[in-house]
N, C-alpha and C positions, 0 to 999 in steps of 0.2 A: 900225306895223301888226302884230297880233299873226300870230306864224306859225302854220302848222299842223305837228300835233308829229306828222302823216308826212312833213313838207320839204316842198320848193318845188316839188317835181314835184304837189302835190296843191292849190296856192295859187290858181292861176284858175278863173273861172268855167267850167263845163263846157260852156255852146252858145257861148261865143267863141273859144275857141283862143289861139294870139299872133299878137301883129300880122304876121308875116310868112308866116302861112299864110292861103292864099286858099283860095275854094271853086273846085273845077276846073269847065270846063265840060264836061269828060269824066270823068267818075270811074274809065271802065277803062281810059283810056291811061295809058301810061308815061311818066314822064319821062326823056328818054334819059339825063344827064348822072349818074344817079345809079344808072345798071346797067350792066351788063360788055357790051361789045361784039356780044356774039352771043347777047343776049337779046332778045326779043319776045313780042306777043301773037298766038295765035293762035284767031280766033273764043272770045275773051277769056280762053282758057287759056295765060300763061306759059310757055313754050318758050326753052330755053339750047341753044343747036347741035344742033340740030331734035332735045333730047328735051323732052316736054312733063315739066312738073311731077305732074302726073295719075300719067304711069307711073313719074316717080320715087318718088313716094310709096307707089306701090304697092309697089314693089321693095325699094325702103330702109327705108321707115317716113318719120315723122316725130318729133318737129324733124329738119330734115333741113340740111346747112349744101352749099350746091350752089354748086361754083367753077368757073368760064369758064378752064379751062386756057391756050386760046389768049391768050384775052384778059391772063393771069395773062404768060403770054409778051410780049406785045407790047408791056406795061408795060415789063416788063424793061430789054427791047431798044431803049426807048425812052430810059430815063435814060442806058443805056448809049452811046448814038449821040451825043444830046445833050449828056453830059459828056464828050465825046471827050478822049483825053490826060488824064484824070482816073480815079482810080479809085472804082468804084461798089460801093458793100458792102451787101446786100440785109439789114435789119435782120430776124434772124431771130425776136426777137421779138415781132413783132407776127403773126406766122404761122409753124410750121416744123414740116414731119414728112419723112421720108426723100425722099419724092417732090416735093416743093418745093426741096428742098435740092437734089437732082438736075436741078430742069428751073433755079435759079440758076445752078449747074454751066455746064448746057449752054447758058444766054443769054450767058454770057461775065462772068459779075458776081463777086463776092469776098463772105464773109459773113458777118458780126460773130454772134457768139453771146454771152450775158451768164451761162451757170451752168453747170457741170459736164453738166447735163443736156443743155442745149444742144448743147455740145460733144459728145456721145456721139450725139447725131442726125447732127451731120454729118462724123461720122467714119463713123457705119453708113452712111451713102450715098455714102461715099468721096468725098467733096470733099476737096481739095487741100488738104492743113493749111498751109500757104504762103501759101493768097488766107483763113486766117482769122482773123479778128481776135475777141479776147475782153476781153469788158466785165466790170462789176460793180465794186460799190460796198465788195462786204466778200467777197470771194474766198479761199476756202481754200486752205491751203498743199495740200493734196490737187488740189484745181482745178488750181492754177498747175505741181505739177508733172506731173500732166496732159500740159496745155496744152505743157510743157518738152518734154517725150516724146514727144510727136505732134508737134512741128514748126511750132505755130502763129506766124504770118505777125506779128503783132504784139500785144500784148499793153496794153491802155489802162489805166494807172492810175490809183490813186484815194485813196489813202491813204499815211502817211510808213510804215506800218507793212505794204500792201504791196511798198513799197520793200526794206523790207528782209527780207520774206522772200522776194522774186527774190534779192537778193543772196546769198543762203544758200542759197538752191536752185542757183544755177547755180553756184556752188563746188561743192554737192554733187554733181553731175550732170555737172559739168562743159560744161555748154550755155550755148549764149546767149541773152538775153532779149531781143527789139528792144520798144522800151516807148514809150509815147505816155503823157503828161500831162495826165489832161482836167482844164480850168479852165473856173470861172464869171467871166462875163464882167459878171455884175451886171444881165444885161438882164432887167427883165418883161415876157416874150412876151406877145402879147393873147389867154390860150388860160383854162382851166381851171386852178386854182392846184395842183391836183394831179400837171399834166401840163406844169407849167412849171419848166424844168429848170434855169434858168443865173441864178436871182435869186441872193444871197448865203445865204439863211436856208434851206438843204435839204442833202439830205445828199451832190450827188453833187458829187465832183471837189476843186480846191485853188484859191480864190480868187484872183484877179488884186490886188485893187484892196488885200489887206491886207498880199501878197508874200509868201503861200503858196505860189503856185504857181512864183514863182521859185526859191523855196527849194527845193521838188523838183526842178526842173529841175538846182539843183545839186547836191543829193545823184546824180542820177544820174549825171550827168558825173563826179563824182567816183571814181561805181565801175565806170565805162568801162575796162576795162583796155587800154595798149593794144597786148597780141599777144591779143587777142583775147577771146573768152568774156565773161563777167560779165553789164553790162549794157549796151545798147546804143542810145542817145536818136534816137529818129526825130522826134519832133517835139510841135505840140499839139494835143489835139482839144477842140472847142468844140459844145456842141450845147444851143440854148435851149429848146427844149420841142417840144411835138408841135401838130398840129394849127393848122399857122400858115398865112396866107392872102399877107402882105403882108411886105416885104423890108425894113422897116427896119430890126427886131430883129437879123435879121442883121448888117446893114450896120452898127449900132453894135456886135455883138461882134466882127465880125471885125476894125475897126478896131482895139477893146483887146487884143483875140489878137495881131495882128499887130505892136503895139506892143511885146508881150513878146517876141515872137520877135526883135524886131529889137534888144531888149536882150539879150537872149540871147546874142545874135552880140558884141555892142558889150564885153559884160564877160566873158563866160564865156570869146571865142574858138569857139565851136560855131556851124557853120550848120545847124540841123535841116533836114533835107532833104525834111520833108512834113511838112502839116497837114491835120485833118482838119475839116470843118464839121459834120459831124453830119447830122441831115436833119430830120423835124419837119412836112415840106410835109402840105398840108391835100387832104381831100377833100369833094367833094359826098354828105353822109347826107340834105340836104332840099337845097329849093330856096332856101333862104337862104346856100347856101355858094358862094361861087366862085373854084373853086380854079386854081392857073397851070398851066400843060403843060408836061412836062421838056424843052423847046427856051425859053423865057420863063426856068423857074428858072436855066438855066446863064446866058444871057443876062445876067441880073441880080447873081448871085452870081459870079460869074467877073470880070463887069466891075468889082464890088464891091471885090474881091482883088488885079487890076491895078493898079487905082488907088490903092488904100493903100500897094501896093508900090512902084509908083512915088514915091508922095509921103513913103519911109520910105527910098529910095536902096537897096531891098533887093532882089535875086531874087525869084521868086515861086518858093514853094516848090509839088511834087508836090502835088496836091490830093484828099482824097478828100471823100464824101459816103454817105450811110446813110440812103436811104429804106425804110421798111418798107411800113407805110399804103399811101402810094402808089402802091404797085406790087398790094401783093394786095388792098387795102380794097374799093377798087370790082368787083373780079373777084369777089363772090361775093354772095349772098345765102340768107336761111334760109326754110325754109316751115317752116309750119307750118299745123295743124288746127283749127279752130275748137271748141270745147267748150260752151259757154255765151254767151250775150248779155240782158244784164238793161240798164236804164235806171234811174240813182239822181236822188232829186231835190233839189235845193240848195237853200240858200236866197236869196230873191227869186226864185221862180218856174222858177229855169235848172233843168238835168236835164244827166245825166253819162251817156254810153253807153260801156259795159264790154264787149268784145269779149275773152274768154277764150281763151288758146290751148294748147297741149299742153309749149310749154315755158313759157320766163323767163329769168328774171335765172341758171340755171344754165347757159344755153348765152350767156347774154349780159349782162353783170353791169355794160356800161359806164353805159346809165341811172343808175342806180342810185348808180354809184360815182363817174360824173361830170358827172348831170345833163346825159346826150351826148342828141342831137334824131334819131331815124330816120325814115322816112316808113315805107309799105307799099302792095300792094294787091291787094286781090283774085283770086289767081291763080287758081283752077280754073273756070270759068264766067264768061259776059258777065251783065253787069246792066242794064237799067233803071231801075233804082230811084233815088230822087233820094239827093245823097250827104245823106250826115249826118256830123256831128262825131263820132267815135269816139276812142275809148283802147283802146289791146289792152295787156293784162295777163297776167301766167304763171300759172302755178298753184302757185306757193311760197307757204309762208304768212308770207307779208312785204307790208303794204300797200304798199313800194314797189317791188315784183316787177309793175315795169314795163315793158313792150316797147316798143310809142310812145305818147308823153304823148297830142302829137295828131296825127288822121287824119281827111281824108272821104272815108270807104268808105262802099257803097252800105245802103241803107236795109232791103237784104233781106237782109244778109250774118248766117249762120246755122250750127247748131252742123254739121260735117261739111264745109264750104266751107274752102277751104284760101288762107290767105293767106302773102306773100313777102315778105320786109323786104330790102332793098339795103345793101348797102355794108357786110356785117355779115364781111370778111374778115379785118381787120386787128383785135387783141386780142379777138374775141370765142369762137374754141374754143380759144385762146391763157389765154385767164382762165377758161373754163370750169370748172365744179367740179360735186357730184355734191351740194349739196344737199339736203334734205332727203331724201335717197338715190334721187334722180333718178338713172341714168343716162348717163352724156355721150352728147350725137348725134353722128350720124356724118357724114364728110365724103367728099362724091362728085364727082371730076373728072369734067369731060365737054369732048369734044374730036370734033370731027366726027361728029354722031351717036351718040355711043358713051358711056357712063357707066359710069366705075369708081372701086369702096373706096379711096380712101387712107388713110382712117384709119375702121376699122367702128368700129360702136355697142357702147357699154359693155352689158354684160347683170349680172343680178343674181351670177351667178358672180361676175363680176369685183368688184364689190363685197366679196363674203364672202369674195375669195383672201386680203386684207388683212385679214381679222376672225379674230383668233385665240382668240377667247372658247368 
């Protein structure tokens, strides 16, 4: 079948949609499983802990990216309870500004950062350098000694050539380094290929299966010193991709993880004392997703872990895990304003409805970048109107400055009507960019009533600080 050379987000017919979207028989309810706890409608306006959308827009502007704090909390507190005796590391990139970092803090969580930047958010909101742990695939000797200096909790590597410059830093510095080894476990998660982490053909971590990644493990043990300092092997971290629904991927890497660990012991003499899973867990963007609840994922992964350990005559080692996504994805979503609406007409008779809105792919770039599925709906106003098949679209000049492929929003939906996309917390003002010299939106907690800045809106100033022309 010839494709179309704007991609696959532009391949179907425009009045059917995909198979797994239905016509609702309400076009202005919500679906609960894919908004934050303390959203609703109210006489068909949108409302997050009783502020309506209406006065947020007024106040903020729009795009406007609106996060369920409590709910943001409850997530937390959730993985946190659920993985009891396990430690929980709140992946900071898939969402992270001072005031996130701080309400992790206070849920009792630990929190991986992957870039220098990173790290300097959650030093500004004084988290514990102790519960932090730092990723990346190709980290600067600048980063890591960093990372040295501030006291970070551990340290996940990823190359023979990060290896060795801990080793040179902590001579230099004279500090220690506790280092975790991430390996590919070889598994293809059932996700998006660009979000799938643990095949062999990608760039992160040291292979299992070709005995790369034992090879690391010896280099470090080798430069363990032991009065101390140098390097210091905590264990292995495995993480197959994102956006997973079902436990087998796991349950095959942790099997091969846990075989290396148990060689590990068997020849090196070392019991690494912890391993890490990673995290990856899926959330609800449409009603075709169904994701498990962090009492189901321990459940499953913990018994996972037993059991190989058992059947390997080993300890179970300290466990940790790293959900992002699912703790803030669902806690938030973005409004926006309606600008335009035109109907285009296909061939064999169908017709395409374009619902325009004030952002795009600059406040949210995952369409685009991975063909991700959102819903929406109509937030300021009740309708009547019968639904119709819509697409809402940004206003970059990219035919694929898409926002959702497909929707049925109601039949009157018009320029000035403000509509809500769900589940738009996790990577989406994470990946934000400025675009065609858009802007970035701003982000607004709300918590009993109350809505406040945590992160304002870019203005043209902030643009031209960077223009030195």
């Amino acid at each position: 079948m010839r494709a179309h050379e704007a991609g696959a987000l532009h391949g179907q017919a425009g009045d059917r949609g995909p198979a797994w979207l239905r016509r609702p028989d309400d076009v202005d309810a919500l679906v609960p499983q894919l908004w934050a706890r303390n959203v609703s409608k109210v006489d068909g306006v949108v409302t997050v802990a009783g502020e309506s959308v209406t006065d947020l827009a007024e106040e903020f502007g729009t795009p406007l990216y609106v996060l369920d704090e409590d709910d943001f909390r409850t997530r937390a507190r959730a993985f946190r309870d659920a993985f009891e005796g396990c430690e929980v590391y709140y992946a900071g990139k898939s969402f992270l500004c001072v005031a996130t970092a701080r309400w992790v803090e206070e849920e009792g969580l630990s929190l991986d950062v992957c870039t220098g930047g990173e790290l300097a958010v959650a030093l500004r909101a004084g988290f514990p350098p102790e519960r932090l742990a730092l990723h990346g695939n190709n980290k600067s000797v600048a980063e890591l000694r960093r990372a040295l200096e501030a006291g970070v909790g551990r340290i996940i590597v990823d190359s023979l050539e990060e290896i060795d410059r801990l080793v040179a830093l902590t001579a230099e510095t004279g500090r220690e380094a506790a280092v975790m080894v991430r390996v590919t476990a070889g598994v293809e998660a059932h996700t998006h290929e660009y979000i799938s982490t643990s095949h062999e053909d990608q760039k992160f971590g040291f292979s299992i299966a070709d005995g790369a990644a034992f090879d690391a493990v010896s280099r470090i043990v080798a430069a363990q010193r032991p009065d101390g300092g140098g390097l210091r092997f905590l264990g292995l971290h495995s993480h197959i991709g994102s956006q997973i629904f079902v436990a087998d991927g796991f349950e095959v890497a942790a099997r091969r993880v846990l075989r290396l660990h148990a060689r590990i012991i068997e020849e090196l003499g070392v019991v690494p004392p912890e391993m890490d899973l990673g995290g990856g867990f899926g959330i609800a963007y449409t009603t075709q997703d169904d994701p498990r609840s962090p009492a189901e994922l321990a459940d499953s992964l913990l018994g996972i872990v037993h059991a190989e350990c058992r059947a390997l005559d080993v300890a179970v080692p300290h466990l940790s895990i790293e959900p992002g996504r699912a703790i803030v994805g669902p806690t938030t979503f973005t409004l926006y304003e309606v600008g335009t609406v035109k109907s285009v007409g296909l061939d064999g008779g169908a017709s395409r409805r374009y619902v325009a809105v004030d952002g795009g792919m600059s406040d949210n770039v995952r369409p685009a970048l991975y063909s991700a599925d959102y819903s929406c709906t109509l937030a300021s106003r009740r309708s009547e109107a019968p639904a119709v098949l819509s697409r809402v679209v940004g206003k970059h000049c990219e035919s694929g400055d898409i926002v959702v492929k497909d929707e049925y929003l109601p039949g009157d939906v018009a320029a000035g009507d403000l509509l809500a996309v769900p589940g738009t917390g996790a990577y989406c003002r994470s990946l934000a960019s400025t675009y065609n010299h858009v802007p970035r939106a701003a982000v607004v907690a709300v918590r009993d009533g109350e809505a406040r800045l945590i992160l304002r809106r870019e203005t043209e100033d902030d643009l031209f600080a960077l223009d030195v022309g």
